[in-house]
C-alpha positions as CSV (number, residue, x, y, z in Angstrom):
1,X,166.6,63.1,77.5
2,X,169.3,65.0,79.9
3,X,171.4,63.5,82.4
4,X,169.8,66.0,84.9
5,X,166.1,65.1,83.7
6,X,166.8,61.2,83.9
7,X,167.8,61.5,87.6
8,X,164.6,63.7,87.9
9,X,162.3,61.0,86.5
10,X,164.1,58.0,88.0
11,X,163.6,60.1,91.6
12,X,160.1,60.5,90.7
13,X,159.4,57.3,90.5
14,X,161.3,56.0,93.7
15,X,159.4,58.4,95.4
16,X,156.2,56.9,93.7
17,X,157.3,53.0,94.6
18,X,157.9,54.2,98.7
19,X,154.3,56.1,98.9
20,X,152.9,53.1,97.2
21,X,154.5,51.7,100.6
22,X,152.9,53.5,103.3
23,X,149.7,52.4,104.7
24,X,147.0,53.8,106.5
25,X,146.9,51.4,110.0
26,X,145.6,52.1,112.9
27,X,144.7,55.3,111.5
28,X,148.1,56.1,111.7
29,X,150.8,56.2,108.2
30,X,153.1,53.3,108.3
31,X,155.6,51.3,106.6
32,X,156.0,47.6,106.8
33,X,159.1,46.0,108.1
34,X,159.3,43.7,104.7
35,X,159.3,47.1,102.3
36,X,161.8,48.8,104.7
37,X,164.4,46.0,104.8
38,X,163.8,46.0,100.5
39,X,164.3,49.9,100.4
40,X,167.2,49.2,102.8
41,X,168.6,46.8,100.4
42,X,169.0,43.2,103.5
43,X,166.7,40.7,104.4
44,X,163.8,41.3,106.8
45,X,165.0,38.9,109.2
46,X,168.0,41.0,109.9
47,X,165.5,44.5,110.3
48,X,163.7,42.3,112.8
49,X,166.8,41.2,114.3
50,X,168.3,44.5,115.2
51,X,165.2,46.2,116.1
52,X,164.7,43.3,118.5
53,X,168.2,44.1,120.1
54,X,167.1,47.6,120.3
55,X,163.0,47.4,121.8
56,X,164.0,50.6,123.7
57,X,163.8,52.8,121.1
58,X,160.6,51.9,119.5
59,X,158.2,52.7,121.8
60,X,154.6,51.8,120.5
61,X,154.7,55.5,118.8
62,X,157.2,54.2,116.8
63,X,156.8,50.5,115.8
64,X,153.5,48.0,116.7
65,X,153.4,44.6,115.5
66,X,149.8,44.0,113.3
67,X,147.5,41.5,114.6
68,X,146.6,39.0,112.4
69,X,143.0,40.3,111.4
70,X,145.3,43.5,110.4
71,X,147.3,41.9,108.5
72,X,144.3,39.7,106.6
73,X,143.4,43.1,105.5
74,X,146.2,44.3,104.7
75,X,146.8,41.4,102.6
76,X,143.1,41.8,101.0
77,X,142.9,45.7,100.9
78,X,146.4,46.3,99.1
79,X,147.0,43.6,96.7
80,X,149.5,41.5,98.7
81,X,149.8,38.2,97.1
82,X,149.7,36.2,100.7
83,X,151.0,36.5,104.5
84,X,154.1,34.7,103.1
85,X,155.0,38.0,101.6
86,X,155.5,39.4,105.5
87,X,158.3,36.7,105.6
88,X,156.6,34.1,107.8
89,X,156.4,36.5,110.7
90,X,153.4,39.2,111.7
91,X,154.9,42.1,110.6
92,X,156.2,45.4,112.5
93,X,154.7,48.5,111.1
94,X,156.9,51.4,111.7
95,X,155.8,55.1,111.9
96,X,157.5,58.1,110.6
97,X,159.6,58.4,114.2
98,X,160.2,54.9,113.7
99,X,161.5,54.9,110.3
100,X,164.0,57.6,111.7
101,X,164.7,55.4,114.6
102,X,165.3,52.5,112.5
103,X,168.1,54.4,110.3
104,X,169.8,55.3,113.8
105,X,169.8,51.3,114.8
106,X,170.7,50.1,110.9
107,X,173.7,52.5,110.7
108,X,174.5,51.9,107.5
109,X,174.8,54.6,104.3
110,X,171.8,53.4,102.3
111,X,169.7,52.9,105.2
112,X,170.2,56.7,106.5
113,X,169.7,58.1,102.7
114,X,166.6,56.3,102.5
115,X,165.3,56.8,105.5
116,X,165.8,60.9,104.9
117,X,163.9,60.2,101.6
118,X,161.5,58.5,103.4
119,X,161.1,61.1,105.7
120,X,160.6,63.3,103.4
121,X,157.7,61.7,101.6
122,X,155.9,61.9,104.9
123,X,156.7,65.2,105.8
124,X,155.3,65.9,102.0
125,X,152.4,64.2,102.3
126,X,151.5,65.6,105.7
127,X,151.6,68.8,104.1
128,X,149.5,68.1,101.3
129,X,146.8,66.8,103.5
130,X,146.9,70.4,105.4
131,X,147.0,72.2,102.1
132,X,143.8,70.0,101.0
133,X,142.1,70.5,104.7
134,X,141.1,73.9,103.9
135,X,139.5,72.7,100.5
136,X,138.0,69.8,102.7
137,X,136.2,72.4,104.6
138,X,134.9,74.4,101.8
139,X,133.3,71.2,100.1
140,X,131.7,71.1,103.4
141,X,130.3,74.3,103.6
142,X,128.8,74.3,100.1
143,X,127.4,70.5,100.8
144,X,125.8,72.1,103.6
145,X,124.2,74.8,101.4
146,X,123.4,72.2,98.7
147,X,121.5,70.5,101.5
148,X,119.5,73.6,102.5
149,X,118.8,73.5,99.0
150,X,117.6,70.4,98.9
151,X,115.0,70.9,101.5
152,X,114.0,74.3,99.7
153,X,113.4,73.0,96.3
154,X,111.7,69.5,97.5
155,X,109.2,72.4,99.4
156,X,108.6,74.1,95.9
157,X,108.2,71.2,94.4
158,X,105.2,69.7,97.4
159,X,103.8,73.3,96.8
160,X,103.6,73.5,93.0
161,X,102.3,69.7,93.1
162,X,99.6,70.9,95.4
163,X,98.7,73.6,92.9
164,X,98.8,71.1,89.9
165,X,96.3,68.3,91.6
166,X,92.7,69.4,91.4
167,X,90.8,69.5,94.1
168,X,87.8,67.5,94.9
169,X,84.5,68.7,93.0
170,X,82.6,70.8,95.7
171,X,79.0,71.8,94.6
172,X,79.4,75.3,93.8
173,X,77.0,78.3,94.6
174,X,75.8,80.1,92.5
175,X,76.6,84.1,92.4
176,X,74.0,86.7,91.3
177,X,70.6,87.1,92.3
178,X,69.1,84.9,94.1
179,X,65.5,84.3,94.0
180,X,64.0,83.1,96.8
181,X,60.9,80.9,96.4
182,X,57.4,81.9,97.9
């Protein structure tokens, strides 16, 4: 394997091990302070440290702390072994503006390349989600058409069933002449 196609692969899957990092919270994408301080290459302690010396640039657009029924499920939805692995603390959960914000505070060259790759994945991802939005909205249309369907052929079938089940013996009368009695 090339040189060239290595760095490819290895960039592949770096990019694979920080998506696997962003969660949906809140109904918002977010990364955890732990994963950011690892991609970041210090201790979480010291992200929390310098974001608590600098509150006034993460408004809550930026950064929230989880509660701790969030973070239970974020603990039982996405494999996380235990809350020990949000290093003893409720974690912050940092948006895309925050992750930005936090490579502004951190300052230092790994922290501003990964945060610009980091950045990128969301800006990537956003963009896939509109790209898929308009095949989202065809599914919908032809799941509405499905369900007309539905209704039609459950019709055809009460309908054909009616023709199948016989119908109660009536006494019949007779056709031809009739003769009347005197």
């Amino acid at each position: 394997m090339s040189t060239s196609a290595g760095n490819r692969m290895e960039a592949v899957l770096a990019d694979q091990e920080i998506t696997g990092r962003i969660l949906l919270i809140r109904g918002q994408r977010v990364m955890l302070d732990r994963d950011l301080a690892q991609l970041y290459g210090m201790q979480p302690f010291r992200l929390r440290e310098q974001v608590k010396r600098n509150l006034e640039r993460f408004p809550k657009s930026f950064m929230f702390q989880l509660t701790a029924s969030e973070l239970r499920e974020v603990v039982s939805q996405f494999a996380i072994p235990s809350h020990t692995y949000a290093g003893g603390s409720v974690p912050y959960a940092f948006t895309e503006h925050g992750v930005l914000m936090l490579a502004n505070v951190l300052r230092s060259e790994r922290a501003v390349q990964m945060s610009i790759r980091i950045i990128e994945l969301f800006v990537r991802m956003r963009e896939m989600v509109f790209t898929h939005q308009d095949i989202l909205h065809k599914l919908e249309r032809i799941e509405e058409k499905v369900a007309a369907h539905d209704e039609d052929i459950g019709t055809l079938f009460d309908h054909i069933r009616e023709m199948l089940t016989p119908a109660p013996e009536q006494p019949r009368q007779r056709i031809g002449y009739k003769q009347y009695e005197r």
